[in-house]
Structures are given as C-alpha cells and as structure tokens.
C-alpha positions in Angstrom: 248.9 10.3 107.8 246.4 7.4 107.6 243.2 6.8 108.7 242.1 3.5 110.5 239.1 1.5 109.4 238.3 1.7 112.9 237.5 5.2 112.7 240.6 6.4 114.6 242.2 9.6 112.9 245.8 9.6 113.4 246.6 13.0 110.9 245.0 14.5 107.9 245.0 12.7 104.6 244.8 15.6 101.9 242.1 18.3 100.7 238.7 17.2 100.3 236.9 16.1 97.1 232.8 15.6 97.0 232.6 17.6 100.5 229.6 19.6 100.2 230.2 22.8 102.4 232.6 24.9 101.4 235.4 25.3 104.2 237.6 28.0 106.0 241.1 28.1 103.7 243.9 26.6 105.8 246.7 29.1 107.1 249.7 29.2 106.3 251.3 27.6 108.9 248.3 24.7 108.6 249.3 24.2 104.7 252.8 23.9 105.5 252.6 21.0 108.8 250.2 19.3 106.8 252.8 19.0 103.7 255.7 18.1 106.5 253.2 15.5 108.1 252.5 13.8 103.9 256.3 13.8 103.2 257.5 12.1 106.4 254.9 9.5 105.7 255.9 9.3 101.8 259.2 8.8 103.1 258.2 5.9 105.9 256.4 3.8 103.3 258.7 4.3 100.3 261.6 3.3 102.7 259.2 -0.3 103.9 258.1 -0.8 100.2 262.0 -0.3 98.2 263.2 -2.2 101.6 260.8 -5.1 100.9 261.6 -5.1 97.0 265.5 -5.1 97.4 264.6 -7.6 99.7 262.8 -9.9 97.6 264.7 -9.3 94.5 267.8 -10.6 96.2 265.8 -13.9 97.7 264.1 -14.8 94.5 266.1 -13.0 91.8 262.8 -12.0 90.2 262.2 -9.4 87.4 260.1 -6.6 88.0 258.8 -5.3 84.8 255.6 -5.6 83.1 255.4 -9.1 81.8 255.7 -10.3 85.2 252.8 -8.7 86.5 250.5 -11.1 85.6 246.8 -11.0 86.3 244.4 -13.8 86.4 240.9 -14.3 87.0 238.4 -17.4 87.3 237.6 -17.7 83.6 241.2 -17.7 82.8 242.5 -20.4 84.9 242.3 -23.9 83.8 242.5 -25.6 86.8 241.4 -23.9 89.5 241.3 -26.7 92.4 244.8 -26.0 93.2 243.8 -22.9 94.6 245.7 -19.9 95.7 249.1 -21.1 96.5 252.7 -18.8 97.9 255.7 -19.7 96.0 258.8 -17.6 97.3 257.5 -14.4 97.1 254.6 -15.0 94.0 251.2 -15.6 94.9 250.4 -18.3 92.3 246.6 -19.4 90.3 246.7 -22.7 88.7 250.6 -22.9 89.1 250.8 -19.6 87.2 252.0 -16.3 89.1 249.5 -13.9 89.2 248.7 -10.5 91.1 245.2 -10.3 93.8 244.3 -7.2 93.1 240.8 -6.9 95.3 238.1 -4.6 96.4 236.1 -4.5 99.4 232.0 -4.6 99.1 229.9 -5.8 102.0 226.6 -7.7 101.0 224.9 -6.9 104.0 225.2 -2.9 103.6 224.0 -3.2 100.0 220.7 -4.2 98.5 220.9 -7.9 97.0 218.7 -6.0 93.5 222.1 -4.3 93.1 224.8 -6.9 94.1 225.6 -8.3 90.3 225.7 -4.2 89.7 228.3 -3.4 92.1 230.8 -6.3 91.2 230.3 -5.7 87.4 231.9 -2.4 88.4 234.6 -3.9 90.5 235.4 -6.2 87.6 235.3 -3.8 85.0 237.5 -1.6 87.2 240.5 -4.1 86.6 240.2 -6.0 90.1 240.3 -9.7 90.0 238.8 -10.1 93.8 236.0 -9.1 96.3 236.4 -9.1 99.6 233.3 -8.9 101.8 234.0 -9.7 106.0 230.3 -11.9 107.1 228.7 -10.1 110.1 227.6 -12.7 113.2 225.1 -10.3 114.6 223.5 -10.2 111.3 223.3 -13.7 110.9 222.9 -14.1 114.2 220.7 -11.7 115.5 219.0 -14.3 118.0 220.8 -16.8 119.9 219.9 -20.0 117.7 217.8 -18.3 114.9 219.9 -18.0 111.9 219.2 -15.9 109.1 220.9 -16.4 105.5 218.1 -15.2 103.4 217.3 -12.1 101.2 219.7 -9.5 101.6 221.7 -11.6 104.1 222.4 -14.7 101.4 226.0 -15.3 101.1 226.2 -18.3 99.3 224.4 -16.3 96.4 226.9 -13.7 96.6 229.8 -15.2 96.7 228.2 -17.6 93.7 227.4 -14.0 91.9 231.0 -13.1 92.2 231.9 -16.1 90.1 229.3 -15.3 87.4 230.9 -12.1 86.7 234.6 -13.4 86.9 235.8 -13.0 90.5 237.7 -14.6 92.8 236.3 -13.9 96.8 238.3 -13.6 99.8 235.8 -14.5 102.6 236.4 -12.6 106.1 234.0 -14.9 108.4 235.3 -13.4 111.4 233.8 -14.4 114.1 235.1 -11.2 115.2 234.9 -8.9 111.5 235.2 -4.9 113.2 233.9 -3.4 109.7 232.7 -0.2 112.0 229.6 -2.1 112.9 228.0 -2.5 116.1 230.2 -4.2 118.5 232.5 -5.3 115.4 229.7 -7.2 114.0 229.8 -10.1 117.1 226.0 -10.4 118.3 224.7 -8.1 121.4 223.4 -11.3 123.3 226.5 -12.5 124.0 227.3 -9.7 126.8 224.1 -11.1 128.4 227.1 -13.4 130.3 228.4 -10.7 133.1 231.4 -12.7 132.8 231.5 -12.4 128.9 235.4 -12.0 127.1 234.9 -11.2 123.5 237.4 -12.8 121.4 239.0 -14.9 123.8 239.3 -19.1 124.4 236.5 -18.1 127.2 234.4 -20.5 127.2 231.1 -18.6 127.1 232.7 -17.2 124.1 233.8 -20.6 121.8 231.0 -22.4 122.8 228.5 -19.1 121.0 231.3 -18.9 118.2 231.2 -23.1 117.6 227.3 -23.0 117.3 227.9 -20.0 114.6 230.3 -21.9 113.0 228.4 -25.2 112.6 225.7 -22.8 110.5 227.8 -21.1 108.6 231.1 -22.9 107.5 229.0 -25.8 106.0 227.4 -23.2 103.6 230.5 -22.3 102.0 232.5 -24.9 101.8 231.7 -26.1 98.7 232.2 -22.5 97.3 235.8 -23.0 97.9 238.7 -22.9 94.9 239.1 -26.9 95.7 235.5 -27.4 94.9 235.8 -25.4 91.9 234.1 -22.0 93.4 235.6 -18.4 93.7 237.0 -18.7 97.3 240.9 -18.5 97.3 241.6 -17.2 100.8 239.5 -17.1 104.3 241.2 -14.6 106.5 241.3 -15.2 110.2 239.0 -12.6 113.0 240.6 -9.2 112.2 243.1 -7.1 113.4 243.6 -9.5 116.5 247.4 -8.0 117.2 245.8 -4.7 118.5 243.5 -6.9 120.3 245.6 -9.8 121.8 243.9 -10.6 125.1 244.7 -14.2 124.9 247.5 -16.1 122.6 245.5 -19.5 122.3 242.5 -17.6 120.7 244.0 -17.3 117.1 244.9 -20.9 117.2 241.3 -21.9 118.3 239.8 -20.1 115.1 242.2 -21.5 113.0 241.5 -25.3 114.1 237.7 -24.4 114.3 237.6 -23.4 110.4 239.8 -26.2 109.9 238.0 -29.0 111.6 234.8 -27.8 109.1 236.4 -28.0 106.4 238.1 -25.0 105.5 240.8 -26.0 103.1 241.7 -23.0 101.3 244.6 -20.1 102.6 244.4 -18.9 105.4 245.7 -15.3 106.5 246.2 -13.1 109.3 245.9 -9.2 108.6 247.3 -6.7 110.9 248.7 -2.8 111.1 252.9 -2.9 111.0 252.6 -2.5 114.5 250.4 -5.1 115.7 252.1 -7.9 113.4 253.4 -10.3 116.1 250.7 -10.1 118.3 248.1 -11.3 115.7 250.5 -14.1 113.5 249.4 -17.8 113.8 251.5 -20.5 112.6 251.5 -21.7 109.4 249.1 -19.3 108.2 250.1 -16.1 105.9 250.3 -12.6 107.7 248.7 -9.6 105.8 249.4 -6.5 106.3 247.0 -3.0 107.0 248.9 -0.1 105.4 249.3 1.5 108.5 252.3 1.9 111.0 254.3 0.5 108.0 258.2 1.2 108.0 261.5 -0.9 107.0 261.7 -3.0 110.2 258.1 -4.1 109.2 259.5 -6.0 106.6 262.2 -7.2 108.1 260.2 -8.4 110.8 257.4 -10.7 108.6 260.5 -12.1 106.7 261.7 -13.2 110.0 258.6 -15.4 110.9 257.6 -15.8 107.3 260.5 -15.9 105.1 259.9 -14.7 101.6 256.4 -14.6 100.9 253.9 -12.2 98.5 253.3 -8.8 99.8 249.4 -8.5 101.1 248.4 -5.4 101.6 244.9 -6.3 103.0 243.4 -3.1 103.9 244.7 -0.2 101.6 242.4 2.4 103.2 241.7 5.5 101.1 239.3 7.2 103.8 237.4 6.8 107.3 233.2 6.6 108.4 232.1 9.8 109.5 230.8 10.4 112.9 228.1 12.3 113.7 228.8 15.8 114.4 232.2 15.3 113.4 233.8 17.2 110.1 233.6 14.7 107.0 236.2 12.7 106.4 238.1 13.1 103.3 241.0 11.7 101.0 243.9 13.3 98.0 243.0 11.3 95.0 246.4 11.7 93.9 248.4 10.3 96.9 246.1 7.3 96.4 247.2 6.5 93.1 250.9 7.2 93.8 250.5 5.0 96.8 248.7 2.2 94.7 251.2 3.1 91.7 254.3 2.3 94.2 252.4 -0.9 95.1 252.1 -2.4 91.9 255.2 -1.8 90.7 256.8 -4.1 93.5 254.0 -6.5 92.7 252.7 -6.3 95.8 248.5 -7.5 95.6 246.4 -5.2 97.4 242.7 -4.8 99.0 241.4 -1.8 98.5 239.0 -0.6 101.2 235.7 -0.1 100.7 235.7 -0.2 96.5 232.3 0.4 97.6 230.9 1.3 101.0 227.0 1.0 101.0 224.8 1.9 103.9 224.8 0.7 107.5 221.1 0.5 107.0 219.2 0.6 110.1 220.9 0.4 113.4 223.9 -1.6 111.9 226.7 0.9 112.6 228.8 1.5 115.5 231.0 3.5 116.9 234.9 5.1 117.3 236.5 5.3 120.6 237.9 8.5 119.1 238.2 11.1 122.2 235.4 9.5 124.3 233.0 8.3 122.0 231.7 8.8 118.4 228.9 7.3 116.8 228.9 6.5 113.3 226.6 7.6 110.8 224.4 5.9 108.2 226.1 6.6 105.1 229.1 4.3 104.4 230.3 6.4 101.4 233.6 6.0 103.0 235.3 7.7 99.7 234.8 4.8 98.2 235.5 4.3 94.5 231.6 4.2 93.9 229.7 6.1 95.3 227.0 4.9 98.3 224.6 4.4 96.1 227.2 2.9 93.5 227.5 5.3 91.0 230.9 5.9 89.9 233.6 8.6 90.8 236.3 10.2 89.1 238.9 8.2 91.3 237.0 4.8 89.7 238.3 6.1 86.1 241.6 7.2 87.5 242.1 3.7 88.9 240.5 2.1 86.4 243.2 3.6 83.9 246.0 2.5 86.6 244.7 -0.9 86.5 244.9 -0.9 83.3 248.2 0.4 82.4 250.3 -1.9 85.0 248.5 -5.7 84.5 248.9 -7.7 82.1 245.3 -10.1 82.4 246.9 -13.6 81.2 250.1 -14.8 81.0 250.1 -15.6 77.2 247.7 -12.7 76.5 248.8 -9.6 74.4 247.9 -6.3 76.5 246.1 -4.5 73.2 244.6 -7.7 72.6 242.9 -7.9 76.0 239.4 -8.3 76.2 238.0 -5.7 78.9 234.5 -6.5 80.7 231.4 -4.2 80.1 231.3 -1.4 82.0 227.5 -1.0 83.7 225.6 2.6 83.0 224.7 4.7 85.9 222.1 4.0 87.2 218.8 7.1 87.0 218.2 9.0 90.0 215.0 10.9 90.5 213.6 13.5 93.0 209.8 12.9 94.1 207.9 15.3 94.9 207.4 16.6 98.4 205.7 13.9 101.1 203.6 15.4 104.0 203.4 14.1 107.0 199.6 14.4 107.6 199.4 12.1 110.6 201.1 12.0 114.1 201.2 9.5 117.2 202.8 10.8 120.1 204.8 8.1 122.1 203.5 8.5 125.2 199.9 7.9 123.2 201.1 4.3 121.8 202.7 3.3 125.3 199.0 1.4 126.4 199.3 -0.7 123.3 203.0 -2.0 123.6 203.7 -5.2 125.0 203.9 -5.1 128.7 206.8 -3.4 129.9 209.5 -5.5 132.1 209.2 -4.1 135.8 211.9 -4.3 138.1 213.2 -2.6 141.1 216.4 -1.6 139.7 217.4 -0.3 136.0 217.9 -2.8 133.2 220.1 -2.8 130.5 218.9 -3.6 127.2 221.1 -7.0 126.9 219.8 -8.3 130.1 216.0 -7.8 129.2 213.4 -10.6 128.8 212.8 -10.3 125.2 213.9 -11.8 121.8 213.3 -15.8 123.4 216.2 -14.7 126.0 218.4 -12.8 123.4 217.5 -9.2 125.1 217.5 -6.5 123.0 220.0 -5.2 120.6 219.1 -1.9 119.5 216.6 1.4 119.2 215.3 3.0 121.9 214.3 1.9 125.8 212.5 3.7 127.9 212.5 3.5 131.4 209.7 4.9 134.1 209.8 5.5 137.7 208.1 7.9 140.2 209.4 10.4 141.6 208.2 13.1 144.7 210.5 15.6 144.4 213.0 17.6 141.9 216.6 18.2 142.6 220.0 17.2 141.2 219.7 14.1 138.9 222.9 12.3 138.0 223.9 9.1 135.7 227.6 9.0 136.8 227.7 7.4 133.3 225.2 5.1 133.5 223.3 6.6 130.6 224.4 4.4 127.0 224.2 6.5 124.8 221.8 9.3 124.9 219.1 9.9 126.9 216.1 12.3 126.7 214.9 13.1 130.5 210.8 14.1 130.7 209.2 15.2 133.9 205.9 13.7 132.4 205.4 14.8 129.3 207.7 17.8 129.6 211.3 17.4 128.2 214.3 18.7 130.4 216.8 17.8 128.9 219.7 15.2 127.9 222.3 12.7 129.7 224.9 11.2 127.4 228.2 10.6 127.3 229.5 14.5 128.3 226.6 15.6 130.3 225.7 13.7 133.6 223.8 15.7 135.3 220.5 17.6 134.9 218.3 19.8 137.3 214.9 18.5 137.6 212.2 20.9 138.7 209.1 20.6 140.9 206.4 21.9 139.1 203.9 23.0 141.6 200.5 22.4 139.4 200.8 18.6 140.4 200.5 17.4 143.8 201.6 14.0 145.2 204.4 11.7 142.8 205.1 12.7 139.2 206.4 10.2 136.5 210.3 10.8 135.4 210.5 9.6 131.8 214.1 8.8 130.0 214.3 7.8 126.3 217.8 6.0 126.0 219.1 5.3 122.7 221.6 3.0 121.7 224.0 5.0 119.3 225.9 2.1 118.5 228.4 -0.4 120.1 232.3 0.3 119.9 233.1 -1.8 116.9 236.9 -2.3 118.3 238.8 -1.9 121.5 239.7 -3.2 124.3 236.4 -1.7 125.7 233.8 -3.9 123.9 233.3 -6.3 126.9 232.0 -3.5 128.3 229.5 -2.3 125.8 226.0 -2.7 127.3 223.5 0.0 126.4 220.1 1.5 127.9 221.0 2.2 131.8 223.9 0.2 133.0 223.3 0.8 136.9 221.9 3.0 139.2 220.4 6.5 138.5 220.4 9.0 141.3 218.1 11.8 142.4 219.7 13.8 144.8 222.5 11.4 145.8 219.8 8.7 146.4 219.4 5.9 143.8 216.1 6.1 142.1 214.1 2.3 142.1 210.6 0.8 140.9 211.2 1.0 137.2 209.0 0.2 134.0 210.8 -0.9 131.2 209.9 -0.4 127.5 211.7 -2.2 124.8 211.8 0.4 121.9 213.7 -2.0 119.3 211.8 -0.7 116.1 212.1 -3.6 113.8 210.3 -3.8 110.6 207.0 -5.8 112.6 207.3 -2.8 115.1 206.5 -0.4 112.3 204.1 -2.3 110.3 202.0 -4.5 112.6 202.9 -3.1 116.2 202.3 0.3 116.2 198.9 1.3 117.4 196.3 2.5 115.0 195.8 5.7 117.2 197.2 8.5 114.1 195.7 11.9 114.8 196.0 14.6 111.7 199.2 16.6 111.9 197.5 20.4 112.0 200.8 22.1 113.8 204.5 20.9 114.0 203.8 18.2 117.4 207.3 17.9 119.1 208.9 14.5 120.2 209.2 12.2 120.6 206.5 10.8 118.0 205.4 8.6 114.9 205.1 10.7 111.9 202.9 9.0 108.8 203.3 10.1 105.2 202.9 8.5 101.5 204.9 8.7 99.0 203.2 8.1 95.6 205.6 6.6 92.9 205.2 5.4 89.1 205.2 1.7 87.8 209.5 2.0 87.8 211.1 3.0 91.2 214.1 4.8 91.2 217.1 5.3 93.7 216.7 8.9 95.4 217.9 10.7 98.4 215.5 11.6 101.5 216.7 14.9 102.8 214.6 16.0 106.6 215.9 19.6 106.1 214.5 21.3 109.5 213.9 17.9 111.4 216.0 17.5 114.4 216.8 13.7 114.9 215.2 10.3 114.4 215.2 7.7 112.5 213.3 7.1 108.6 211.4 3.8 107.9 210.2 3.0 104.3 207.3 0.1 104.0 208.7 -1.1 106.9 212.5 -0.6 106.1 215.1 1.1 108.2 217.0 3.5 106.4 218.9 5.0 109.6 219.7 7.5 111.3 219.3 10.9 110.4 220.3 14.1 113.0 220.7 18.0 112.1 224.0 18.1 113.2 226.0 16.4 110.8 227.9 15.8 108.7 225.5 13.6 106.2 222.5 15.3 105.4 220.9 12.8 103.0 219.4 9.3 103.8 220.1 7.1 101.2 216.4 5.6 99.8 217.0 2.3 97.4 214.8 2.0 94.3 214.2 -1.9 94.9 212.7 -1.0 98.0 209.9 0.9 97.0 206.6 -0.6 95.2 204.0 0.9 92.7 201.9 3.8 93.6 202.0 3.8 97.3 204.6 3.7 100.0 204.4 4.4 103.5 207.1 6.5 105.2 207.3 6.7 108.8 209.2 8.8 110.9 210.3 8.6 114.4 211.4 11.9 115.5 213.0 12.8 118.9 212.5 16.3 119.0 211.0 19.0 116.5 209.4 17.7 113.2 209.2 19.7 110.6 206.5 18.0 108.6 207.3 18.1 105.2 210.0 14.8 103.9 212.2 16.2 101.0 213.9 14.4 97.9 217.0 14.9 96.5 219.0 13.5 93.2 222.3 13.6 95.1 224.1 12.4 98.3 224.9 15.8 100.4 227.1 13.8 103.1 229.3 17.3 103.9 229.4 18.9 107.3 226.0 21.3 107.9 226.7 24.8 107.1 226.9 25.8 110.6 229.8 23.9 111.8 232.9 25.6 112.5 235.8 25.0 110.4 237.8 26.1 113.4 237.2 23.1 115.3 240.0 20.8 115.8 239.6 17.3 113.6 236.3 15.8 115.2 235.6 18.8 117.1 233.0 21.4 116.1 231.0 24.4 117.4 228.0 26.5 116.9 224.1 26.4 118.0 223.9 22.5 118.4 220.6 21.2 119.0 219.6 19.9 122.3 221.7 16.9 123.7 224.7 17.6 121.4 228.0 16.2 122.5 229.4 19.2 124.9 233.0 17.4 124.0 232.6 17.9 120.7 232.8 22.0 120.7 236.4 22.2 121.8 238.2 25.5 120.2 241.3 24.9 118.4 242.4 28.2 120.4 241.8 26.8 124.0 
C-alpha cells in the first residue's frame, strides 16, 4: 500500500533496501498478508490506469507506441513562449506533444554549492522537469523581513534549472506541506488566537497578500512566456483533504493571477480528495494514492479529456523518530513507473532527491498521536541525501531511457545524452573532543532578559523577533515552588519537556506522559526553583490540527491540582547569532562527562579542500549539532537515523568550531563517518507494530511508541 508524503503509513510498501540493521525475518503468515495487501493494490491501479487509457484512446483515437512518446526539453523547443499547453489528452511544448517527466528537489533542504550538482543528475537521469514547492516560513521567517538570499535564492535556482536544460514546475504554496514545520506556512501567523490557516480568513489573505507581493514579482519573468523554464505553478497542496472553506482555492488562484502569473495552473490531490480541492478552469493532478477506475471517471467528468498528471509518484515516507525506517521495493517502483509511461501518463517523482531539513525545519506526522520528523530527508530518494547516486537512479535512468524518445524528429540511437556528474569524495576526520563545557543554567545571567509573566507563554505569543514570537528551539520556563507533589500538564506541554527541581532532573512531560512526582528535598528550606526545558519537536505539517499548533506551554501547569503562576521565560531559539555571538564566554574544560542540558565546544581541524562527511554522536543521548554557526539538526539515540549529515561547503580551512547542545548525557568525543547509517538503532524491536518500537529507551521516550504487536 502507499505511503503519504504526509508521513501517514497506510500499509507496507516492500522489503527494505539501504536499511542498516538487520531485521527479524517475517513469518509466514506476515509474508503472505503482505503479498495479498501488494496484489489488491496492483490490481486497484492497473484497473484506474487501463480504465483511463481505454478511455482516452476512444476520445482521441491516439496511438500508444513509442514514437508518440515524445520528450522535450528547453533546448529543444523553438519557441517556448507558448508554454505548456493541454490538447485533448496531450500535454503539448511549442505545439509539439511531449511527455513531463519531473523530479522533485527542494532548494531550501540542499546547499546552493551543490544545486547545479543535483539537477545535472536529474537531467542526466532522463527527466525533463524539477519540481521544488517554495517554503513561506523560510522566506518569511519574520513578519515583513523577507529573505531570498544564499541558500534561500529562488530566482537563481529556478534560472540554474534552465542552464542545465530543465523545465520547473513552481509549487509557491502559500500552503506547500513538504513535511516541514507547520507545512511550511510561518509560526507568527498563529500569534492571531482567532487564526484559520488556509482559509479566505482575513487574518490569513491579508499575511498571504503581503507574501505574495514579495515573491510573485521575483518570478515572473522566469515564466515560459518570458522565455524562462516555468511551465506550470501548482495551486497550495493537497487542499481536497483540507477543504475548510470552498472560496479559498479561488482566492489563490486570482491572487497569482492578478500578479501576473500567466502560465498553467494545477490542482494536485489523492483520488479521494479530487473534488474537494478542483478549481475552475484550472488542471487537476493527481497523488498516486486512493487511485481506482471511478477516479478516472470522475476527473473526465469535470475535466473532459485531459493529460494524465501524476503529481506526486511517492516511492517512500520521512522517518520519524523512534519509529522503524521507512522503506520501498525497487521493483514495484519501476513496474509502477513502467505502467505509467506506457499510457503516456507524465509523472513527478517524489523526492528525486530529498536533502536535509537542516536545522529545525522539519515537522511532524499526526500518525497515532504524534511523530516528529527527523533530520535526514533521504526519503529513498533516487540520490542519496547527500546526492550520491543509488542503484534505483541506474534502474530508472535505463527505464527513462528505453521508453522516451527526446525530440520528435530525433533518432533514439542518435540521441545525445547529458553528462552524467562523478560522485562526489567523502572522507572521515579524525575524532573531535569536546574539551570545553557550559552548563545552561551557567549561561542563563547572560541571556537577554527573560519575559515575566503571571501565567505561562507560548512560544508564538512571546515578545521577541520585532513581534513575530518565536518559532523554534527550546524555552524555558521558571517559577517557584514550596512544596512537591503531583505535577500535571493535562497536555499543555508542546512537545517535550525536561522537569528540574533546581538543577536536579526529574523527569519528562510530552505528548504520552502528563504527569510527574516532584519531590521535596529536605536539604533546602523555604521556595525551590521548578525548571522545564520545552522543546518544539516540530509543527504538524498537515491536518486539520494545524490551527492548533502552538508550542512551549499552551496553558496552565498544575502542582497538586493548583495552577502554578509567576513565570520567567527564556527564549531558547538557537539561531546561528545565538551560537556565535550570544553565548557567553563562560567555557570551563570538560575533565568528566557533565550531563545536560549544556554547550559542548570542540574543533575540528580540516585541510585546504573540505569534503562532505557524516557526524555520528555514538553514546550521546539527544541534542542538536551546530557547525561555524550552522544547524545541522537534530540528533537522538533512539532512532532510526544515526548520522547527521555535515556538507563540505560548509566547512572552512583548518579550523571549525562544532558545538553541541546536549539534553542529557554527553559522551564527549564527535565521530565521523563516510556513510549515511539512517537504519533503526540496534536495540529496537522488530516486533513492534509499524511505528511502534520497544526496548531500554532513554529518558522521555514516547511511552506510545512501545506498543507490542502481541497486546
């Protein structure tokens, strides 16, 4: 069965391939329910995709073999100001009929050095198209302060793509999902109590309108009309599972209108959720999920004959932490893409390649209760997260290959195929020790002032960021307390919170624990300070939830049934100027393994050419890694990814700083490794059912995710 981009599991997909812990073998009976649940869905799809062929065949009277699967790029069409056009059932370049075959790579979750790399790749592949979605909160990140710089410059990308012969389908949201935090719209926006995401509220088109006069005028010109790469703009995403208010999908369509958005337009939605998210006039995609014969039948009724979209072919799923890795059969992609193509239907496959959600990007799954993503986007992409290439790029390359024909007027052995980039050299550096320490409570005194206020705060609603509140990291909140007893969040706490009686940990509130016995430690007389760390694990990227998504403490904590009040407030956001101007210059020498939560400071010493490697904290608990100032993520002992992804372009000549914050127990010593290891830790149980697992978790680890498959 398939696997949403949301996150959602919905059924197994096939054995595992680049999983690094060996698992339990399936029984019997397992083997033979997963080979039932694989044919019924062959059988569902096959049915929708001969359906939709005997269907169009009889409208259009088309042939279906080779010749007319025609492929075209930029470079091969002479005229391309008139743009992507549907003819019947063709998709048509120039006035020719041509295949969009297309590949999904985010900018934002890969480092600019290595963007011509990456779509080299997806060219040489055989794909004719990126598509990349364009995150708000990215751009966004403070109400009015607009970033399109650095690793965040679209126009260059989308210009890049046209360098190496690609055209661009452009996903500008303002709602984009992409399992990012809060689906990519900006945190500040739930600042409004009143706030409805994706809806014609007005708090909501007025933020959307201001985003929209910054960005649409940057890519206008980058259009097909104006001679650029852009030959589609897809509307918000996945609205029909959304669909809280029918004028909304209108609204976007006449605000990208109105700027001057003059290229096609499409919806794209599961089989399911096809209605709810059409607009008029505007092409419906599909998501190859909840597919079937009335499917088709249904988008011919409101569309007529049209070209076959598939906008999200989906070959895998993010991981979540402490979840088992997600993982796909190579060969049921292929016969699924192989079907595809020989109905001409154009495809997106998603991700080509996934990237990173480098620091505090991702979000999370409403999967069971709640599930946080992690920091590798691998995704089972066709490259690798650090973009080196698989065996299912060669396979797919060869299928590309075999089944497009790249001109109309071109012989297929006398096509000329792109370069292909070489791999790129990992290395593994030597061992970094961390030989300095700052314990948080140390570097409290030199913070800014924290925000006091009678009642808890959540991070939205703070006074920081010039009125934008905080978005992510960590807050801390203090208040005095005379007494232990029963303290209780009743699910107040967003995500995770460590609990501290002073300096002494007691233990953690989240999302499955609420409650938490406080002692009274008789060596102190008179008040003692009660001490929680919250962190934000990541908004629900999608959902009907997301209004709802405010982090730190969302109301009232109680101590024995009373509410607890008089609260300092520490914003904990950890942006690059947090790390490298911010922190106090208070390090003490690291003699002994300090526990959390604390600053650890090493250097890593590197010739005069960086190379891509992987940071492995083999015997650290859970924090997060900084390089020069860079957030690489999250890191956390309890799996599935055990390797943090560490750039090349991001490191320097001889020195580099590397600073941890770690929550719980350090272990000192920072590892390097040549290879990803994104497979579930060797302790998890392969018993556990789906997202469930078991065994000696560290402290604070979901309670709801050690469920027995027996019980």
């Amino acid at each position: 069965m398939q696997l949403s981009r949301s996150g959602q599991q919905t059924g197994p997909r096939g054995a595992p391939v680049r999983v690094q812990a060996p698992q339990k073998p399936k029984t019997a009976a397992q083997n033979s329910a997963f080979r039932m649940q694989t044919l019924l869905v062959r059988l569902v799809v096959l049915l929708g995709l001969t359906s939709r062929l005997l269907e169009t065949s009889a409208l259009t009277g088309a042939p279906w073999g080779r010749a007319s699967r025609v492929f075209l790029s930029p470079s091969q069409v002479k005229d391309r100001r008139l743009g992507l056009k549907v003819k019947d059932s063709n998709f048509t370049l120039g006035g020719f009929p041509s295949l969009i075959l297309a590949g999904t790579i985010h900018y934002f979750r890969v480092p600019k050095e290595y963007w011509r790399d990456r779509l080299l790749k997806l060219r040489a592949c055989g794909f004719n198209t990126v598509t990349t979605h364009v995150p708000w909160n990215l751009h966004e990140p403070r109400r009015g302060q607009f970033q399109f710089t650095g690793n965040l410059d679209l126009a260059v990308f989308i210009s890049m793509a046209l360098e190496v012969d690609l055209w661009v389908i452009l996903c500008p949201g303002p709602y984009i999902g992409s399992d990012l935090d809060l689906g990519g719209l900006p945190s500040w926006l739930l600042r409004d109590p009143k706030m409805k995401l994706r809806t014609t509220y007005k708090g909501f088109t007025k933020a959307v309108n201001h985003y929209f006069d910054e960005l649409i005028p940057r890519i206008v010109s980058l259009q097909v009309q104006e001679d650029g790469p852009i030959i589609a703009v897809q509307l918000e995403n996945e609205y029909g599972s959304y669909h809280m208010d029918e004028k909304y999908m209108p609204y976007v369509k006449q605000a990208l209108v109105t700027r001057g958005v003059k290229t096609l337009l499409m919806t794209a939605d599961t089989g399911q959720d096809l209605t709810g998210g059409r607009v008029k006039n505007v092409l419906a995609t599909l998501h190859l999920r909840s597919i079937n014969k009335a499917t088709y039948e249904m988008l011919s009724s409101f569309q007529g004959p049209s070209p076959v979209l598939m906008t999200v072919y989906t070959a895998s799923a993010p991981d979540g932490w402490g979840a088992l890795r997600h993982s796909l059969d190579p060969h049921l992609v292929m016969r699924d893409a192989r079907e595809m193509l020989a109905f001409w239907f154009s495809l997106n496959f998603y991700m080509f390649h996934g990237g990173t959600n480098f620091g505090f990007m991702g979000g999370s799954a409403p999967l069971h209760s709640y599930l946080p993503t992690v920091t590798s986007y691998d995704y089972g992409a066709l490259l690798t997260e650090d973009g080196d290439y698989t065996p299912e790029y060669v396979t797919f390359q060869e299928l590309l290959r075999s089944v497009t024909v790249p001109s109309h007027n071109l012989n297929p052995n006398e096509v000329h195929r792109p370069p292909q980039p070489e791999s790129r050299p990992r290395v593994v550096y030597k061992p970094v020790t961390a030989t300095y320490y700052m314990s948080l409570w140390d570097a409290l005194p030199y913070l800014d002032e924290p925000t006091r206020s009678a009642k808890p705060v959540s991070m939205e609603k703070l006074s920081v960021n010039q009125g934008s509140g905080q978005s992510s990291g960590y807050i801390l909140y203090e208040t005095a307390i005379s007494s232990g007893g029963l303290l209780t969040s009743r699910g107040h706490v967003q995500d995770r919170g460590q609990v501290f009686l002073d300096n002494l940990y007691i233990g953690v509130l989240d999302h499955a624990s609420t409650e938490l016995t406080i002692p009274r430690r008789s060596d102190y007389e008179g008040s003692q300070m009660l001490r929680i760390l919250v962190e934000n694990q990541g908004r629900l990227a999608c959902g009907p939830d997301i209004n709802k998504e405010r982090k730190g403490l969302t109301g009232d904590i109680y101590l024995n049934k009373s509410p607890l009040r008089k609260f300092k407030i520490y914003s904990l956001e950890m942006k690059p100027k947090f790390i490298q101007r911010d922190l106090p210059n208070i390090w003490k020498p690291a003699l002994f393994q300090p526990r959390g939560p604390a600053f650890f400071l090493g250097l890593l010493r590197v010739g005069d050419h960086p190379r891509d490697t992987f940071i492995k904290m083999q015997d650290w608990t859970k924090g997060v890694v900084f390089i020069n100032g860079q957030n690489l993520g999250r890191y956390w002992n309890i799996g599935p990814q055990e390797t943090l992804y560490l750039p090349g372009p991001w490191l320097q000549p001889g020195a580099n700083e590397i600073v941890v914050f770690e929550e719980w127990k350090s272990a000192l010593v920072i590892q390097f490794t040549d290879s990803p290891q994104l497979g579930h830790v060797s302790w998890a149980s392969p018993r556990c059912r789906g997202q469930r697992m078991q065994g000696p978790a560290p402290p604070g680890t979901y309670a709801l995710l050690c469920q027995d498959t027996e019980s």
